[in-house]
N, C-alpha and C positions, 0 to 999 in steps of 0.2 A: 504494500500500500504506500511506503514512503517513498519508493520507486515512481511511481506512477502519478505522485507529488511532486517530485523535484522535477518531471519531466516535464510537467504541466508548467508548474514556475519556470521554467526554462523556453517554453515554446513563449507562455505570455511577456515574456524579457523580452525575448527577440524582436516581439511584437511591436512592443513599445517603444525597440530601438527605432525600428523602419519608419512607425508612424512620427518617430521624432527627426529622422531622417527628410522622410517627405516635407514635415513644416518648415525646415529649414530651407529645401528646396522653393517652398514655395514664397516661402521671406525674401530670400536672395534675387527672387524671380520681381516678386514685386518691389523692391528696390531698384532693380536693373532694367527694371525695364522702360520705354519711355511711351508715357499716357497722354494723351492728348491737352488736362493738365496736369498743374502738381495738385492739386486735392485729390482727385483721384488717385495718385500716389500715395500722398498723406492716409488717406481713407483707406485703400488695402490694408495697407502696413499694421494700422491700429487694429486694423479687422483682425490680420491674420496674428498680431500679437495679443490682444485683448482676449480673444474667444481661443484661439489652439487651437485644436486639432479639427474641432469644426470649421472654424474660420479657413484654414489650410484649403480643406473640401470645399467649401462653398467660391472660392478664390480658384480652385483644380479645376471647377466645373461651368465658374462664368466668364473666365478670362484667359485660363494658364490651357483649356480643350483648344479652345478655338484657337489658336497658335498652336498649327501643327509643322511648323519645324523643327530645326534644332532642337529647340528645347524639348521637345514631346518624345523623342525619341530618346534623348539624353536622360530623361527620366525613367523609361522603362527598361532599359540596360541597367540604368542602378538600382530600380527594386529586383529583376532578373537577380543580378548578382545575392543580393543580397538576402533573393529566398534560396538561392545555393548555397551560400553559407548557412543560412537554418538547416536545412538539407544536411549540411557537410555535417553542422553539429550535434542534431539528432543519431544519424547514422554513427557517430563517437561513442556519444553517449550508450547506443545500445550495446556496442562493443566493449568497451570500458567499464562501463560504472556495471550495468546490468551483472554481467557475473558476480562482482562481489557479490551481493544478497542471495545467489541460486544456490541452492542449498543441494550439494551432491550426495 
């Protein structure tokens, strides 16, 4: 049972990482980018800091979809990666930790 605990806390870590991951992507996004004015600028920003992880979403979905350049593709190579590393770390995890507790 503690197994199947640490691995839980383990997946929802990773979780947290990526989603903090992404808000930073999306900070960066709206800093750098150039809005037609600066309030709009201003106004992301507080959005995407103020609120978190929602703000990020709602900023992904009204401004950062509709720019499918660069940026859109640069984003999904870095969640890609980075559910391969959850990937890489579960797969550890079963190997490694799991036998200590299997009782021969």
């Amino acid at each position: 049972m503690i197994l199947y605990g640490a691995l839980l806390l383990l997946v929802i870590f990773l979780f947290c990482i990526m989603f903090f991951i992404g808000w930073i992507i999306m900070l960066v996004d709206s800093i750098t980018r150039k809005f037609k004015n600066d309030t709009d600028k201003v106004v992301w920003i507080l959005v995407i800091v103020l609120t978190g992880i929602l703000g990020a979403l709602i900023y992904y979905f009204v401004v950062y979809k509709k720019d499918r350049g660069k940026h859109f593709s640069w984003f999904w190579w870095t969640l890609l990666i980075l559910a391969i590393i959850i990937i890489v770390l579960v797969i550890l995890f079963f190997i490694f930790y799991v036998p200590l507790f299997v009782k021969h």
